[in-house]
C-alpha positions as CSV (number, residue, x, y, z in Angstrom):
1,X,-15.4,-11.9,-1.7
2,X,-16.6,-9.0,-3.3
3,X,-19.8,-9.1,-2.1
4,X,-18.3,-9.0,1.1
5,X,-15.7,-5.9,0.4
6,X,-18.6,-3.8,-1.7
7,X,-21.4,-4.6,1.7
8,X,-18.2,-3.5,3.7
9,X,-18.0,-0.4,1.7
10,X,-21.3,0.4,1.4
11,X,-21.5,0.1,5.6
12,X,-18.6,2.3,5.8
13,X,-20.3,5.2,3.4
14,X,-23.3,4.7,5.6
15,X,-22.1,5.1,9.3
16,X,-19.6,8.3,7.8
17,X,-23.2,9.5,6.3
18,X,-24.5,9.2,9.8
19,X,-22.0,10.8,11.5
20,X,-21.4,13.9,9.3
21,X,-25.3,14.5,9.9
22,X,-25.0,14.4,13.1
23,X,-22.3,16.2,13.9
24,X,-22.9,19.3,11.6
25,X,-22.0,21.7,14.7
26,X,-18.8,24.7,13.5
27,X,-15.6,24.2,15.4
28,X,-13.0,26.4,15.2
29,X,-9.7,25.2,14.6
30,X,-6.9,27.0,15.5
31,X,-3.0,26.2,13.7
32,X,-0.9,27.2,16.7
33,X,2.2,28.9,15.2
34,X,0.2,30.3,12.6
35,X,-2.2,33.1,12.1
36,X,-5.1,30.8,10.4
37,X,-8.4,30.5,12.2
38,X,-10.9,28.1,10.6
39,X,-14.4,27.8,12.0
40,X,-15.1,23.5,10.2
41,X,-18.0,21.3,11.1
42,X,-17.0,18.6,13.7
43,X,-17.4,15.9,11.1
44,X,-14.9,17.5,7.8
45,X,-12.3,17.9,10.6
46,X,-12.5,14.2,12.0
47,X,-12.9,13.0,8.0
48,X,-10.0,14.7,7.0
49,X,-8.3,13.6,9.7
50,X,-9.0,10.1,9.1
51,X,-8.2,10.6,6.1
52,X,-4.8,12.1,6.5
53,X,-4.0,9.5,8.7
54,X,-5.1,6.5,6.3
55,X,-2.8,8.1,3.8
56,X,0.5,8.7,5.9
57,X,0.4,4.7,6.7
58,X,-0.2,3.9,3.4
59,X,2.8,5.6,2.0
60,X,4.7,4.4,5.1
61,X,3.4,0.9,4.3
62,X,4.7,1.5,0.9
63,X,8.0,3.2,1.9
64,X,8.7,-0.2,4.4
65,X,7.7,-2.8,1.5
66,X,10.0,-1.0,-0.9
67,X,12.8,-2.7,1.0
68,X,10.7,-6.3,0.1
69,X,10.2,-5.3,-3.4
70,X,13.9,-4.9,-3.9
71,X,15.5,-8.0,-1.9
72,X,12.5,-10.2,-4.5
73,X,14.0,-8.1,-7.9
74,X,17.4,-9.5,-6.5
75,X,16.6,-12.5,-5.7
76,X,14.8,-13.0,-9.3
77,X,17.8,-11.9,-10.9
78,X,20.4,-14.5,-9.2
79,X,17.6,-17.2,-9.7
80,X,17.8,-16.1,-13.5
81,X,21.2,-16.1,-13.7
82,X,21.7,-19.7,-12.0
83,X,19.3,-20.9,-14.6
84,X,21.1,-19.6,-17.5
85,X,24.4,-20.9,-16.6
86,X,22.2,-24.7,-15.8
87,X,21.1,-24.6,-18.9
88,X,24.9,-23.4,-20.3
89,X,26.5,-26.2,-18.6
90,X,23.6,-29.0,-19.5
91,X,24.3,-27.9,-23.0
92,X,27.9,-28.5,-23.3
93,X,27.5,-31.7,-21.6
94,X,24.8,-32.4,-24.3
95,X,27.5,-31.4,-26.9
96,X,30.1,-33.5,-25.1
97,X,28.1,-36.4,-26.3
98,X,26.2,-37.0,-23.0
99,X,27.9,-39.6,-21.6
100,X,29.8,-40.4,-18.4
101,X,33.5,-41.1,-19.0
């Protein structure tokens, strides 16, 4: 398997290689509301972008399994707790001597 993900990788490096030399050509870029004027290469802004991109729907990914992370610590904790009052209750039975009456 990670043979597989580090070929993968290796691919993706490549073809982002590839494309950055081919696309070397200035762009400007233009922040509407703003008075910033960038003259980029075609291949740092569709990088960055990418980039951005990958980012905001990791954290949103992380944001939306937050809610899964939490419900699992709760559910832990009752488990816990129904174990420790099993074991409370088999002990004083134990101590009870055990037996049916």
């Amino acid at each position: 398997m990670r043979l597989v993900v580090r070929l993968l990788a290796i691919a993706c490096a490549l073809a982002a290689i590839a494309f950055a030399l081919a696309n070397r050509a200035p762009v400007t870029v233009s922040l509407a509301p703003l008075p910033v004027r960038m003259d980029l290469p075609v291949y740092l802004l569709v990088l960055a972008s990418l980039a951005v991109g990958v980012l905001a729907g990791g954290t949103a990914s992380w944001i939306v399994a937050g809610r899964r992370r939490r419900a699992e610590r709760s559910a832990r904790r009752q488990l816990a707790a129904a174990e420790r009052a099993l074991t409370d209750a088999r002990t004083r039975r134990a101590g009870d001597g055990g037996g049916l009456a």
